[in-house]
N, C-alpha and C positions, 0 to 999 in steps of 0.2 A: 496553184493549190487552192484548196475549198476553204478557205476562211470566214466565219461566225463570228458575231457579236454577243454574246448576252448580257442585256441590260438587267443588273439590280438593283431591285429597291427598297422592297423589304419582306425579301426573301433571302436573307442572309444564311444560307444555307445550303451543302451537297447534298442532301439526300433528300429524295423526295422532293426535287427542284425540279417540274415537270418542262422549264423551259432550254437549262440548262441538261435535261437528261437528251429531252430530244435535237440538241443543236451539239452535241457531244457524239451522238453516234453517227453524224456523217461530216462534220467536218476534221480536214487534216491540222488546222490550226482553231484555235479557239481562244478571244478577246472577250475573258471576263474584265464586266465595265461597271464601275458604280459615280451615277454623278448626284454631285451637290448640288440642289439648285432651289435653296430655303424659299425664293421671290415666287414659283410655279406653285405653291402651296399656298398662297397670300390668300384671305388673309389668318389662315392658319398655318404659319411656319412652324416649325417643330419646337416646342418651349423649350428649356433649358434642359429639365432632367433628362428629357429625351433626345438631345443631343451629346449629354453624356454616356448616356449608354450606347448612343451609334459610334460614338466614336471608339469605345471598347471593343464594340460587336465586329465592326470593320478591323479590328486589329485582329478580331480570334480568326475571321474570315481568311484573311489574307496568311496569318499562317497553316492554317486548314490549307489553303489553294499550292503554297508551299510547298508542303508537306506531298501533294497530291502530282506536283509536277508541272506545276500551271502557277498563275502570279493573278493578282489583284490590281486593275490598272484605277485608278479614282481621279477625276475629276471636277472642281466647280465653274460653275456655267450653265448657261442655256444648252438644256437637254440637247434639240435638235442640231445646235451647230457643233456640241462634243460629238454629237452622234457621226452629223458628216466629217467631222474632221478626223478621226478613228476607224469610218472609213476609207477615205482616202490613203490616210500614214499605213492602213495594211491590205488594201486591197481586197477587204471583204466585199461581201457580196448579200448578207443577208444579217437581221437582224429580230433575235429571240427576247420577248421578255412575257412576263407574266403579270398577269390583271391587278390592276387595282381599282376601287370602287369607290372614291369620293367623289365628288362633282367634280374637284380642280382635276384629280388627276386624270379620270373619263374625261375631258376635253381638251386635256395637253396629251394622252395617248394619241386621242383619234386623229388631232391636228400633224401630230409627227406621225404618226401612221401612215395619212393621206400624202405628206408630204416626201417622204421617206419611199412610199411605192411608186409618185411620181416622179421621180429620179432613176428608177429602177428596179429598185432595191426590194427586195423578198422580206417580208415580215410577216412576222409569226407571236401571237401570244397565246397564253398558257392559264389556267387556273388552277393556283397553290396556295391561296391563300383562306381558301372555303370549301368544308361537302358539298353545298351546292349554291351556285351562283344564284345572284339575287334574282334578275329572269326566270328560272326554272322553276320557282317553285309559288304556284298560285292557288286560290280559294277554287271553291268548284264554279265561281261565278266567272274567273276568268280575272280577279284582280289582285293584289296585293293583299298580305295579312297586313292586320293590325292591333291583332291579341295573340300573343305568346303560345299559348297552350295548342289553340287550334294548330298551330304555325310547327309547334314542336312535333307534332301526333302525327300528319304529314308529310314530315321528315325520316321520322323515329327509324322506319324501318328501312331507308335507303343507307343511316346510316352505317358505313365500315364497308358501303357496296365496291368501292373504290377503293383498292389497297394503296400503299405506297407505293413511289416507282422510287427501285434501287439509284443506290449512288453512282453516278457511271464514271470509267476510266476517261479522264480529262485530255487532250489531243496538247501537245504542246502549245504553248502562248505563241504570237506572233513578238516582233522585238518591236518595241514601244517604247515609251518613258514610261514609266508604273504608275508618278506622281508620289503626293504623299501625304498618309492620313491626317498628319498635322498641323497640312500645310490648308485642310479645311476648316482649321478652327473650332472645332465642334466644342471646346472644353466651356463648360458656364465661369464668365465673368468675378462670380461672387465664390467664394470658395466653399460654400455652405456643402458641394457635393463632394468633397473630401471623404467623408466618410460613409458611402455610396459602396465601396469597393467592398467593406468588412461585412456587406448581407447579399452582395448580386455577385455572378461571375455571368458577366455577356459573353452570348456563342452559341454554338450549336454544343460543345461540350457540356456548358452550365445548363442549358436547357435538359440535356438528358439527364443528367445528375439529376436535376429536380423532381424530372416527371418521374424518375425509378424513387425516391424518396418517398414521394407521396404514395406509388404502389404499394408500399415496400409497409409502410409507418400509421399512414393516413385513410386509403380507400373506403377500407372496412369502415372505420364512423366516420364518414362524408357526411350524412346526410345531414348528426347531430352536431360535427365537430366543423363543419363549415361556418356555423354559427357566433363560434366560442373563438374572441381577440385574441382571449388568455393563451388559447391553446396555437399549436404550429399545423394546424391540422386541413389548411390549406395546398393545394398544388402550386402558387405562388409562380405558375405559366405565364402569367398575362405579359408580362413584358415582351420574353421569349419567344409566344405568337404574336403579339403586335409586328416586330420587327422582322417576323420569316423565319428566327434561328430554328424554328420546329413550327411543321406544318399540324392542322388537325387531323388529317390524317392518320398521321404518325400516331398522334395521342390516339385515335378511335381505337387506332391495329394494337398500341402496348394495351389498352386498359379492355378492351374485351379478351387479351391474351390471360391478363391478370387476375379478370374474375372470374375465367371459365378453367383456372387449372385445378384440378383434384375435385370439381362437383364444386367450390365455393359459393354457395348459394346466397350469403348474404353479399358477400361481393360483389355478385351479377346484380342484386339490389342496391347498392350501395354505387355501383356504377353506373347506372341510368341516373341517378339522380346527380353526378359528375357532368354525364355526357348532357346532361340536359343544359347542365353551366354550357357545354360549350354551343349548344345550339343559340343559346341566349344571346353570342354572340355572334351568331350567323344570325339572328333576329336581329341584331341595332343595324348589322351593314344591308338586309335588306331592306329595313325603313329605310336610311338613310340614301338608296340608291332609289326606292321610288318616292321618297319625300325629300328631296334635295335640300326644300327651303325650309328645313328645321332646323338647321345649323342658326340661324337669327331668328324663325318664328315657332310659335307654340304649334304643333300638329293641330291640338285643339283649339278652333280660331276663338273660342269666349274666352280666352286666356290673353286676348291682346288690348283688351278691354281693364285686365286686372289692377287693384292699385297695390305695387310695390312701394314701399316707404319705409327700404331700408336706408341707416346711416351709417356714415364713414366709419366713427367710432367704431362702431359694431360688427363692420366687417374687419375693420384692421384687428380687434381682438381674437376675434375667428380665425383670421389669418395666422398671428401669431401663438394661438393655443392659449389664449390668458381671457375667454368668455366666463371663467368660473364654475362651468358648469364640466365635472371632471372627464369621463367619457370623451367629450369633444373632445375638451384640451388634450387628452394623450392620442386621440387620432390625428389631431392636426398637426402634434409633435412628431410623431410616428413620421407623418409623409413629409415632413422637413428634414428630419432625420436618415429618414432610409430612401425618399421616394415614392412609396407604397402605405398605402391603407390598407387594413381590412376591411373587405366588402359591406360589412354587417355595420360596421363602423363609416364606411361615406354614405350609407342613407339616413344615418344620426345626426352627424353632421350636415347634411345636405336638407332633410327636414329642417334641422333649427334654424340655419339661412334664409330658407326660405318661406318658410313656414311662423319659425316664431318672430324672428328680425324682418321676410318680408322683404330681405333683398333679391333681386331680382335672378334667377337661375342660371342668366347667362354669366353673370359675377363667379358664381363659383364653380361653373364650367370653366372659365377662363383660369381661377386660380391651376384647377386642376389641371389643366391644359399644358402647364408651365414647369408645376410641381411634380409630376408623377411620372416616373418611370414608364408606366403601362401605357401614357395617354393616347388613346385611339379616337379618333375623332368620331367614329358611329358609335362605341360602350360611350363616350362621355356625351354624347350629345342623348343618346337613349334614358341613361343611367337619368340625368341634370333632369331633364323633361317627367322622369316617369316618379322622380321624388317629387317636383312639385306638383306632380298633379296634372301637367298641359298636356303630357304625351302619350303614344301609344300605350297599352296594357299599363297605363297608369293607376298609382295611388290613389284610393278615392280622395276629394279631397277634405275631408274630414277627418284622414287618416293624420296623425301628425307626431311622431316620436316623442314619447318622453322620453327623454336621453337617462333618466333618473333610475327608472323603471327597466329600461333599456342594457342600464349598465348593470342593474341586480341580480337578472335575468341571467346575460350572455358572459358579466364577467365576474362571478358572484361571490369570488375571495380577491377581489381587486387587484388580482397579477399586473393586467394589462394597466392599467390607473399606477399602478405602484411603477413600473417600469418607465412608463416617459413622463409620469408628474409625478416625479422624484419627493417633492416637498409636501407631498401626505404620504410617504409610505409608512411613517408609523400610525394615523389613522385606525382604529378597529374597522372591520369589515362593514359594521353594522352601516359606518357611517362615510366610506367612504368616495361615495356616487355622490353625495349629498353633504359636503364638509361642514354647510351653513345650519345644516339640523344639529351638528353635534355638543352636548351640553362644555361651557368653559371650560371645566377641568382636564374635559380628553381632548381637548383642543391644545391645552397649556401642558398638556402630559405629552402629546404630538407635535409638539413646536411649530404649531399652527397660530397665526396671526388673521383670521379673514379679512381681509382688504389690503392686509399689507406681505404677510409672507405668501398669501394665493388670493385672487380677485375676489370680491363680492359678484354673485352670477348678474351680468349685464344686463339680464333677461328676467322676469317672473313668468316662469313656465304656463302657471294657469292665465292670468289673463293676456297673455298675449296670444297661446291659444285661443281664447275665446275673439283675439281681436283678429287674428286669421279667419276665425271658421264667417264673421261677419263679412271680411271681405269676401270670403270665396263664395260666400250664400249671396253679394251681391249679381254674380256671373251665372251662377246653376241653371237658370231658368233657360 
């Protein structure tokens, strides 16, 4: 009998699973395979939050496969030798997976690849994780982008060239041991993701739920409601394609369906500047796949010259949302809380790190690395780089958030502020970006205490400002 392998990683998903569609239609048996193997990733192993959510995602999977007639077989270990050992227990003969593009994993493919066809063995990989892989798509000089725009405008029209491929009827499993997903340990140590389940559902089911929400609720003010904490008016995808449950694909085929039905014109407007988010992340994985080494260095090399002089203090208040300054604190509560930030909200945060405190970008790469649901290692290493200023289509570096200004703007009756900095929600609006402006009595009217019932801000906005724009004018030249 014709026995397959497909190997998963983070394409946690039937549909539109190009490697899984094509090793389905010709073999008689079919060994879906997902291994553990946190050390192949070193040294970015998957932080915490992100292994909470594999560990849900692999549970919806496995009953998806269930459900379908097929089984979930999981594994930890060294890829290569689950791989042989999985062939030998069923006598396959070939082995299907699809692309991924960080430097560890492009050199543990290719190593088992080579390895794998010198035994014999048939191998095959797939691209499901991007419109277009990071090779394909070049400057007219023949090289890599490194500004955004150009990068998108290039793209723009290929994209949705590429439908989805259906979900295919799954060939019976060979008889195996399955293993067991909790026998990977995936759950975080600290119990703080407890409450993780009450805003995400992992899967390819939650994913679709989301992406029809946003159709549904959101599309139409994308452009202005992307902006806005306060509001829900994001797609709130990112996890979802981090991990495979939905490919981009998937997303191009629903939301050109959704703005082109009945002449929606604003729609069609209102969707480009969606699809444009997702191209942004087809831009971090192809920096990342022709700049490898921005994972530890600045793109921009005057950037390894720079003086960072941030301190402990200052990062562990950041960390735990008690800088004073309120915007932050409820973002940094937000992604202790749920996982997840909003966008508009980590280049707030990420500014004042690095920019007013001056720690250094790879710091709160790292938190986020740990803490976030979404973590993908090309949006965080692009996102980190392009707030401080060192990386591609970066921030000028003069640009520098006032978080103050910031929050008057994007949250401007202090929903979001009221929400996770529970301890000014009686605040008037006037003053509540800014607690430390507001006169004693609406303080004591507010059962506000500065320094003791919410921090004095860590930071003086303006001069440290001015102590950034010194440092970075030492580099410009």
């Amino acid at each position: 009998m014709t026995t397959r392998i497909v190997w998963l990683r983070r394409d946690l998903r039937l549909a539109d699973n190009p490697a899984l569609h094509r090793a389905a239609q010709s073999a008689e048996r079919l060994l879906v395979l997902y291994i553990h193997a946190p050390d192949e990733d070193a040294p970015w192993t998957a932080g915490a939050a992100s292994q909470w959510w594999l560990h849900h995602s692999l549970q919806a999977l496995s009953r998806q496969l269930d459900d379908a007639g097929s089984q979930l077989v999981v594994r930890r270990g060294d890829s290569l030798d689950v791989i042989r050992q999985c062939l030998q227990a069923t006598g396959a003969n070939s082995v299907y997976w699809n692309r991924l593009y960080t430097p560890m994993a492009r050199t543990r493919d290719r190593n088992i690849k080579d390895a794998l066809r010198a035994d014999g063995v048939e191998v095959r990989s797939f691209n499901a994780a991007l419109l277009n892989e990071p090779w394909t798509v070049e400057t007219k000089s023949g090289g890599p982008y490194r500004v955004f725009t150009p990068f998108w405008k290039s793209i723009r029209e290929q994209v949705g060239a590429v439908p989805p491929c259906p979900t295919p009827a799954l060939p019976p499993a060979p008889e195996i041991d399955t293993g067991s997903i909790d026998s990977l340990q995936l759950h975080p140590r600290l119990n703080w993701a407890d409450g993780f389940g009450a805003h995400w559902t992992p899967g390819s089911a939650g994913a679709e739920q989301r992406l029809q929400r946003f159709l549904q609720h959101a599309l139409d003010d994308y452009d202005e409601g992307r902006n806005r904490p306060d509001l829900d008016a994001t797609s709130g995808l990112s996890p979802h394609l981090h991990f495979g449950e939905i490919g981009p694909r998937q997303v191009v085929a629903a939301v050109d369906a959704a703005s082109s039905d009945d002449g929606r014109t604003r729609s069609a407007q209102q969707a480009d500047k969606f699809l444009s988010e997702i191209a942004w992340r087809e831009f971090a994985h192809h920096l990342l796949f022709h700049y490898p080494e921005t994972l530890d260095q600045p793109l921009n090399p005057r950037f390894r010259g720079f003086e960072w002089a941030g301190r402990d203090t200052d990062l562990n208040a950041w960390q735990q949302g008690q800088t004073g300054i309120p915007i932050v604190d409820a973002g940094m509560r937000q992604l202790w809380q749920t996982g997840w930030m909003h966008n508009r909200v980590r280049m707030i945060v990420g500014s004042l790190l690095t920019k007013n405190l001056r720690h250094h970008w790879q710091t709160g790469a790292r938190w986020f690395w740990d803490t976030l649901v979404d973590a993908d290692l090309a949006n965080n290493t692009l996102g980190w780089q392009w707030i401080a200023g060192c990386g591609a289509d970066a921030a000028p570096y003069f640009r520098i958030f006032n978080p103050v200004s910031q929050g008057e703007k994007f949250d401007p009756k202090g929903h979001y502020v009221r929400r996770f900095v529970p301890e000014l929600s009686k605040l008037p609006d006037r003053h509540i970006h800014a607690p430390w402006t507001a006169p004693d009595h609406l303080l004591r009217r507010a059962g506000v205490r500065i320094g003791k019932d919410y921090p004095q801000p860590i930071v003086d906005l303006k001069s440290s400002r001015q102590a950034a724009l010194a440092a970075y004018d030492k580099i410009k030249g």
